[in-house]
N, C-alpha and C positions, 0 to 999 in steps of 0.2 A: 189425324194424319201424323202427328208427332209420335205417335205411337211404332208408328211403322219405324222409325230409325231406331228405338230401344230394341224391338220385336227380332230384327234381322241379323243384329250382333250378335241375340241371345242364340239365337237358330245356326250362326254360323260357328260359334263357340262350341254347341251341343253337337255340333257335325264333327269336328273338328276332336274332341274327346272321345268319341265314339271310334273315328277312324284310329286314333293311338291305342285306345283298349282291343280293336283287333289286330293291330299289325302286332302288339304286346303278346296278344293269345296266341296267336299266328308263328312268334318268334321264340316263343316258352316251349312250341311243342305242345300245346293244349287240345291241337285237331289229329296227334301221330296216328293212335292208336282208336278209332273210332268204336270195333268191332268188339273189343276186349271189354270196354267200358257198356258195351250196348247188349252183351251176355252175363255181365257180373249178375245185374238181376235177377236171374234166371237158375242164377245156380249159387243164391243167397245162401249159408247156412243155418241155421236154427241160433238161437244165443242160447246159454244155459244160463245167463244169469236172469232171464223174464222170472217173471211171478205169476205164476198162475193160479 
């Protein structure tokens, strides 16, 4: 049972960090551009420095 009082700080702690790294992402601009970021792959280009 004593467990349970360590257990729910840590849980309220990890909530609590979680919600700052998104209002962070959220506030940086990290969500603007979703579509740009989600075609770059798509139209990757070749590197010339590989080794083949």
């Amino acid at each position: 049972m004593s467990i349970i009082f360590t257990l729910i700080p840590v849980a309220i702690l990890f909530v609590i960090i979680a919600v700052v790294i998104f209002f962070w992402a959220v506030k940086s601009d990290q969500f603007e551009d979703l579509d740009r970021q989600a075609s770059n792959i798509l139209f990757d280009e070749d590197r010339k420095d590989r080794h083949e």
